[in-house]
C-alpha positions as CSV (number, residue, x, y, z in Angstrom):
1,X,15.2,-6.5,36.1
2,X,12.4,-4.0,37.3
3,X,9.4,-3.3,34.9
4,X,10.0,0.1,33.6
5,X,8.3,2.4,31.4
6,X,9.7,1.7,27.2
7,X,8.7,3.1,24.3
8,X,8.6,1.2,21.0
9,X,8.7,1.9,17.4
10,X,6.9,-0.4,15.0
11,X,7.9,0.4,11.3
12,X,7.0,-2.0,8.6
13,X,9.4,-3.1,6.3
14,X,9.6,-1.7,2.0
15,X,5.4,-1.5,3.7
16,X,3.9,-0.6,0.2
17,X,6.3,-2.7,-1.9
18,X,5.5,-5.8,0.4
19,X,1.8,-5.3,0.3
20,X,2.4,-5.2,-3.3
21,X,4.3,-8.4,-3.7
22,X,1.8,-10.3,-1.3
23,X,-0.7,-8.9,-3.9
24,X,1.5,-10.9,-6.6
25,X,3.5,-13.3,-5.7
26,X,5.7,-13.8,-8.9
27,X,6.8,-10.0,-8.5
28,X,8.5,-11.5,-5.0
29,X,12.6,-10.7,-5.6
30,X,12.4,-8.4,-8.1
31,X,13.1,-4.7,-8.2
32,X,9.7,-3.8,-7.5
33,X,8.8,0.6,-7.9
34,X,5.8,2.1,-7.0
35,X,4.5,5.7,-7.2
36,X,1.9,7.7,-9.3
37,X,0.1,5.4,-12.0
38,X,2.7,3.3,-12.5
39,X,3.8,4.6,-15.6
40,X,7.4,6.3,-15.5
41,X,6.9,8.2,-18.4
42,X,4.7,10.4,-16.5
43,X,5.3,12.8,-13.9
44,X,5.4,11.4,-10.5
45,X,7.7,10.6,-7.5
46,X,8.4,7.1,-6.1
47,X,6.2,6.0,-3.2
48,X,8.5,3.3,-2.2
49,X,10.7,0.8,-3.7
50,X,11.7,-2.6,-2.5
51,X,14.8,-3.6,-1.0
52,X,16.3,-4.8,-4.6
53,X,15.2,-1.7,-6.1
54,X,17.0,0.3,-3.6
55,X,20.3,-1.6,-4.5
56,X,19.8,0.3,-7.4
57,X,19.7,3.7,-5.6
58,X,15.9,4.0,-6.6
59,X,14.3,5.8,-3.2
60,X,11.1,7.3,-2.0
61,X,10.6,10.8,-3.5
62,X,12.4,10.2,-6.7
63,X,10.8,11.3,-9.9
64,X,9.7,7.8,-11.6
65,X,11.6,9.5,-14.9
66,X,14.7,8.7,-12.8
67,X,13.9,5.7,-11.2
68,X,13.3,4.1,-14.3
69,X,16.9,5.1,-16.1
70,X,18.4,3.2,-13.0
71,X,16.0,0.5,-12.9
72,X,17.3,-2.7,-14.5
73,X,15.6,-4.2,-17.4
74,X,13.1,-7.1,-14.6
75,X,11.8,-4.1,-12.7
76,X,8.3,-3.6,-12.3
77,X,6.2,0.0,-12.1
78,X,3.4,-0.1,-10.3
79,X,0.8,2.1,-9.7
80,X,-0.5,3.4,-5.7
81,X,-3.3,1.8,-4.5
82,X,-4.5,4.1,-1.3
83,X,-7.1,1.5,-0.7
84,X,-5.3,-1.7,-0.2
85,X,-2.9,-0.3,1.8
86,X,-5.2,1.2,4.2
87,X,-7.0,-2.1,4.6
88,X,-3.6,-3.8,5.4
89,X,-2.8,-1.1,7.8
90,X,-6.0,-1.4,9.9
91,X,-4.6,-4.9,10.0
92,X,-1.5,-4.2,11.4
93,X,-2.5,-1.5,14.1
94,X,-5.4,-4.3,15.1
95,X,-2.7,-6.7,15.5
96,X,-0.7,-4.6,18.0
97,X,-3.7,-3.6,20.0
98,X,-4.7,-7.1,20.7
99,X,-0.8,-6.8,22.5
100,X,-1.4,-7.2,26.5
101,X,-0.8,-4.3,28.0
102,X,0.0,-2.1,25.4
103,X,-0.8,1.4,24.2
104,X,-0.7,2.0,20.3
105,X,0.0,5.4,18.7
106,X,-0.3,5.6,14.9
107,X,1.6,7.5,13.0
108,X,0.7,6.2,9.6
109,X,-0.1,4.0,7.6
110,X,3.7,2.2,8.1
111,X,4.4,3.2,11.4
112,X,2.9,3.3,15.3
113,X,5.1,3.3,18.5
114,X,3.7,1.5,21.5
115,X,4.0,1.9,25.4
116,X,4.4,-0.5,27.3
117,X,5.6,-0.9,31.3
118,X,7.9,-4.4,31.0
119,X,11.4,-5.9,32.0
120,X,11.7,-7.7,29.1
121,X,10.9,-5.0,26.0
122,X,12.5,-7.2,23.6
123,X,10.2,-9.7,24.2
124,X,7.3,-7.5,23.3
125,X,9.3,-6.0,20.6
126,X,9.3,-9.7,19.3
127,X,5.7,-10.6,20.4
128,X,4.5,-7.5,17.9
129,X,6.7,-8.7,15.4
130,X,5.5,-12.1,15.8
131,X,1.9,-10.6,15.7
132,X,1.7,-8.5,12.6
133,X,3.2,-11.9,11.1
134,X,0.5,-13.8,11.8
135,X,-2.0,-11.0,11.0
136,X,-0.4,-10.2,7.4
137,X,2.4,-12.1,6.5
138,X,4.4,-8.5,6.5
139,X,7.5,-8.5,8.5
140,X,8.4,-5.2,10.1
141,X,11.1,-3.8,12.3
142,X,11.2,-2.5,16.1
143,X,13.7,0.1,17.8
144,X,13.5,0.2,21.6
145,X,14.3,3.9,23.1
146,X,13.6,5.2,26.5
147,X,11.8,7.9,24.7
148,X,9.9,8.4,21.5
149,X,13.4,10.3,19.6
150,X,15.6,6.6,20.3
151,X,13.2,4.7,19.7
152,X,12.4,5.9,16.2
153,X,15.8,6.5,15.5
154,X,17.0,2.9,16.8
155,X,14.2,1.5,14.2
156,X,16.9,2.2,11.6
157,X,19.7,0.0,13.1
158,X,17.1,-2.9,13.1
159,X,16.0,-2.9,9.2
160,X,15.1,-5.3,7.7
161,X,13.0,-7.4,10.2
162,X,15.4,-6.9,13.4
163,X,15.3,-5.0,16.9
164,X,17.7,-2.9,18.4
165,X,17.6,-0.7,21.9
166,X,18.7,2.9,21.6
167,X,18.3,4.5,25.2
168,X,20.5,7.3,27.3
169,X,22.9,4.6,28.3
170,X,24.4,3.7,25.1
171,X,23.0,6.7,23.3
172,X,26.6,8.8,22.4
173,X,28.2,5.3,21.8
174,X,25.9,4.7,19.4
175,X,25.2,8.1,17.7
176,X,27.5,10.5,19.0
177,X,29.9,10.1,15.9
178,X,27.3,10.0,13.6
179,X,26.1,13.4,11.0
180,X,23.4,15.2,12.2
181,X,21.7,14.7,9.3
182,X,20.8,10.9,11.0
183,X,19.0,12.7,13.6
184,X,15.0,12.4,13.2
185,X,14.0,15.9,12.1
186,X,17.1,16.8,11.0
187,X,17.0,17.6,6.9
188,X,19.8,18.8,4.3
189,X,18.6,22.5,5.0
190,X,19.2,21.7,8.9
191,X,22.3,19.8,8.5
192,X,23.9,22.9,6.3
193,X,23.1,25.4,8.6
194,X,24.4,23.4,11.6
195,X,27.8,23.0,9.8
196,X,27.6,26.8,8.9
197,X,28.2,26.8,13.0
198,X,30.6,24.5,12.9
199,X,28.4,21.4,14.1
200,X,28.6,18.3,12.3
201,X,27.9,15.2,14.4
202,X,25.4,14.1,16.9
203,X,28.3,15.5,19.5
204,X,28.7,18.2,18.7
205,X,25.3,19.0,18.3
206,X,24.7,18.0,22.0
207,X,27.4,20.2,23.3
208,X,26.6,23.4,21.1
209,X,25.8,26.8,22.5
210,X,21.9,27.3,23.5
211,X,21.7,30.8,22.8
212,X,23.9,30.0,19.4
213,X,21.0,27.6,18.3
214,X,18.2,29.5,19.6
215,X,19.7,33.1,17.3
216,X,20.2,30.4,14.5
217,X,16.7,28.7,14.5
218,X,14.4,30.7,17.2
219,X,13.1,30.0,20.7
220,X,11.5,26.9,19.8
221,X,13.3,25.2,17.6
222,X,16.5,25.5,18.8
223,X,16.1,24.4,21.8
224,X,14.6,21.6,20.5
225,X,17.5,21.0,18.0
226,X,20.0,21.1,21.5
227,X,18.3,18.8,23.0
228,X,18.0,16.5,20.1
229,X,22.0,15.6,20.2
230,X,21.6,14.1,23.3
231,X,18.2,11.8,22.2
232,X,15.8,13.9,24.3
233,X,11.7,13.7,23.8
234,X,8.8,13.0,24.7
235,X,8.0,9.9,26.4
236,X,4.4,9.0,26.8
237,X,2.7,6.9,24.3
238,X,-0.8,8.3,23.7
239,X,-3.8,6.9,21.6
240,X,-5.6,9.8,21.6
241,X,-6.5,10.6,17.6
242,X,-4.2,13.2,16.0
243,X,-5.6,16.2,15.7
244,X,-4.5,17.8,12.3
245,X,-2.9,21.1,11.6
246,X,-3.9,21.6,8.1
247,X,-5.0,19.7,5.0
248,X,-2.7,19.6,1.8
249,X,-3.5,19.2,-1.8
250,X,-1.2,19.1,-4.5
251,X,-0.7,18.1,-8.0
252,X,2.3,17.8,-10.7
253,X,1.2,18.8,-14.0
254,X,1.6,16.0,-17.2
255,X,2.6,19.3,-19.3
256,X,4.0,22.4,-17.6
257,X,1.4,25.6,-17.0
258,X,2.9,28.2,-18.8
259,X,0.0,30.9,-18.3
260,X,-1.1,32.8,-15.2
261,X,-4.5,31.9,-16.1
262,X,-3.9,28.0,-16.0
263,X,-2.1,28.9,-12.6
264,X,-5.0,30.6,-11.4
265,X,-7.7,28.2,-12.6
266,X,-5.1,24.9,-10.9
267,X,-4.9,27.1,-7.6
268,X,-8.5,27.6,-7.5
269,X,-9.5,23.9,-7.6
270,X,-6.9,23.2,-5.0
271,X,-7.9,25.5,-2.7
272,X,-10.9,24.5,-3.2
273,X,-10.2,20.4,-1.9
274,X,-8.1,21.8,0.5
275,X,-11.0,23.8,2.4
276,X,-13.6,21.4,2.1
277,X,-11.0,18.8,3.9
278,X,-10.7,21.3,7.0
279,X,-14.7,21.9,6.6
280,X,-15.5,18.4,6.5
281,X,-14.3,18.7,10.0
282,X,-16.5,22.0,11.1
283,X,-12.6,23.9,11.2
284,X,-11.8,27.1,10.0
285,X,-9.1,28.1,7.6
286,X,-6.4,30.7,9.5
287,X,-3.8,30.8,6.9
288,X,-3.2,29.7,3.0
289,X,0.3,28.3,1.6
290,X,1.8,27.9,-1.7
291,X,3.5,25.4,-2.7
292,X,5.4,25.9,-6.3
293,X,7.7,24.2,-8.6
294,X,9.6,25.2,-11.5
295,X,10.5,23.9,-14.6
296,X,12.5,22.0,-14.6
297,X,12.6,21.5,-10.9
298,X,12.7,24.4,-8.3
299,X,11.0,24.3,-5.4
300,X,9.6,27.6,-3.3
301,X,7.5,27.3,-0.3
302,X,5.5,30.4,1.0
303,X,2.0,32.0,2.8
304,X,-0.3,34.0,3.8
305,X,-1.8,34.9,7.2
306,X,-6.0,35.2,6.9
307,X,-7.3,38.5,8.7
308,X,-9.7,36.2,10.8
309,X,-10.0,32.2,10.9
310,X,-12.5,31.6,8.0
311,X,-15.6,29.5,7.2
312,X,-15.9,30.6,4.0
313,X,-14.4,28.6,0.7
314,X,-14.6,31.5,-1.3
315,X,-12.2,33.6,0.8
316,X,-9.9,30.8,0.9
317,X,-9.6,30.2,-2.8
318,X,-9.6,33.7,-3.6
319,X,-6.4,34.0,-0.7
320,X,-4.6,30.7,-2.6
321,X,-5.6,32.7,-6.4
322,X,-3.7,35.6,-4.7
323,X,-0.5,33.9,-4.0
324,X,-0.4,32.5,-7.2
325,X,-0.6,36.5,-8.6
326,X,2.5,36.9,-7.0
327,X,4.3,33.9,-8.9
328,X,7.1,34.4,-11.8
329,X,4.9,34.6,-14.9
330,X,7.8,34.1,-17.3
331,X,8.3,30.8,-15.4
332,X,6.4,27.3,-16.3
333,X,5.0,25.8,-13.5
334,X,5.4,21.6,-13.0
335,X,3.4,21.8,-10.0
336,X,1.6,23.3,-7.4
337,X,0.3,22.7,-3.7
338,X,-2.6,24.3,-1.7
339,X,-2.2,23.7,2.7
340,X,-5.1,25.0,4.2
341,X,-3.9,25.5,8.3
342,X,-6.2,25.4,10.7
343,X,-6.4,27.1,14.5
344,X,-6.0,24.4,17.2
345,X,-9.6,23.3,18.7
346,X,-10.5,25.4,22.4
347,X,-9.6,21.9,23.3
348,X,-6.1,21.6,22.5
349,X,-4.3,18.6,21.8
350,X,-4.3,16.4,24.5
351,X,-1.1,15.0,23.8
352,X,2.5,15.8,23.7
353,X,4.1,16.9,20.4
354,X,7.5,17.4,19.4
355,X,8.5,20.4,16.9
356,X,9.3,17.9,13.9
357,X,6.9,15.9,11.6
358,X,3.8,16.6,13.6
359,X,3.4,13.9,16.1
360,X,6.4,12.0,17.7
């Protein structure tokens, strides 16, 4: 076989559950939850869970109020522990740049696709595997696409600890029958309004009408959607550092706010974190969003366009105080979010990005 250019995703396997376990040994087979303090009588979402908390249908994202009316009576809460799992993760990536030949792209803390020009990329796909082994006694699990869309989404059919190849070849044998949903970028929202056209599967998708997609979801995106049913993207692995967007920061409240005041004064300090993240990188602020949640648990999502990028932390909390003005005061509030954007550098990005989750 001639070498040829492959992409390869590396995602570790239940990454902050096993990190955990290593941590404690005796906690090894049991249903293992962690996410906010550790306490599920507080309010706060699952980080991750291990495989036999999953067989419970306990998942990433779920309040730990939930988690914990499925979990059996072994399971074990435990709280997140940012710092150990960034050490473990400069492990891994280290690991998989002392690969020969190999460019690594991170994409978190969990995740990193390589490039690599091979005629054997399950043998690197095993060599990594084999590496991050040795480096941290953490398994983890490799898809092998022609681009960075299959190989992410061929990760998937490889979990727990496995490999799989995902490439234009097999590619509608594979996915074609398959919901949209299991597309990469591809949420509930998405999936509804797809159906709403009549498009259900990965097929279907592929063979839809451009201009259909493109009134549906814009210029951009819906192109991009198109193309996704037929496993198209970018395919050049890059190491160049991500350069952010925006900086988030968020909070769920123990006890709901149930005054605009509280509102204000929780918006303010947000705003507040948010900008000094995009200043601690000499950035201005362009635009402010909201992020809100209802009691019990209603979600809205909206912004507000700056006149002029600013440097100024004032303007930015007064913009995020603002938005919160506009909120339902007869509501409580569960929690609320601050995203500070910022303009791209005069730089640019050097590399290639796809429309969904940032960098891909």
């Amino acid at each position: 076989m001639e070498a040829a250019a492959w992409v390869l995703h590396v995602d570790m396997d239940q990454f902050i559950a096993a990190v955990e376990v290593l941590r404690h040994p005796e906690l090894a087979g049991r249903p293992v939850i962690v996410g906010g303090n550790g306490d599920p009588t507080e309010r706060a979402v699952v980080s991750t869970a291990s495989y036999e908390a999953r067989a419970y249908g306990i998942g990433s994202g779920m309040p730990l109020k939930i988690a914990a009316r499925k979990a059996p009576d072994d399971a074990v809460f435990l709280p997140v522990d940012h710092g150990a799992y960034e050490a473990v993760s400069a492990e891994v990536m280290a690991a998989l740049r002392a690969l020969p030949g190999v460019v690594v792209e991170v994409l978190g803390w969990d995740e990193c696709f390589l490039g690599v020009t091979t005629d054997e990329p399950e043998a690197v796909a095993r060599d990594a595997q084999a590496a991050v082994l040795a480096a941290t006694r953490l398994h983890c699990s490799v898809g092998i696409g022609d681009n960075k869309v299959r190989a992410k989404i061929a990760t998937e059919f490889g979990k727990p600890r496995g490999l799989f190849r995902l490439t234009a070849a097999n590619w509608f044998e594979v996915m074609g029958e398959k919901q949209t949903r299991d597309l990469w970028g591809v949420g509930p929202k998405v999936q509804k309004r797809l159906a709403e056209h009549g498009i259900r599967t990965v097929r279907e998708l592929a063979d839809a009408d451009e201009r259909e997609l493109v009134e549906e979801f814009g210029p951009k995106m819906g192109v991009w959607y198109l193309g996704l049913g037929s496993g198209h993207g970018p395919a050049v692995v890059d190491d160049a550092p991500w350069v952010a967007r925006s900086h988030s920061r968020e909070t769920t409240f123990q006890e709901n706010l149930t005054t605009p005041a509280q509102v204000a004064a929780a918006l303010a300090d947000l705003a507040a974190l948010a900008f000094d993240d995009c200043a601690a990188e000499g950035r201005p602020v362009s635009r402010v969003n909201l992020k809100v949640r209802y009691a019990p648990f209603t979600t809205r999502t909206f912004g507000r366009k700056l006149p002029v990028p600013s440097t100024s932390r004032d303007e930015v909390v007064t913009a995020a105080v603002a938005l919160g003005g506009t909120l339902d005061a007869d509501r409580e509030v569960r929690l609320l979010g601050v995203r500070a954007e910022m303009p791209m550098p005069e730089s640019g990005d050097p590399v290639e990005r796809t429309p969904v989750r940032g960098r891909i």
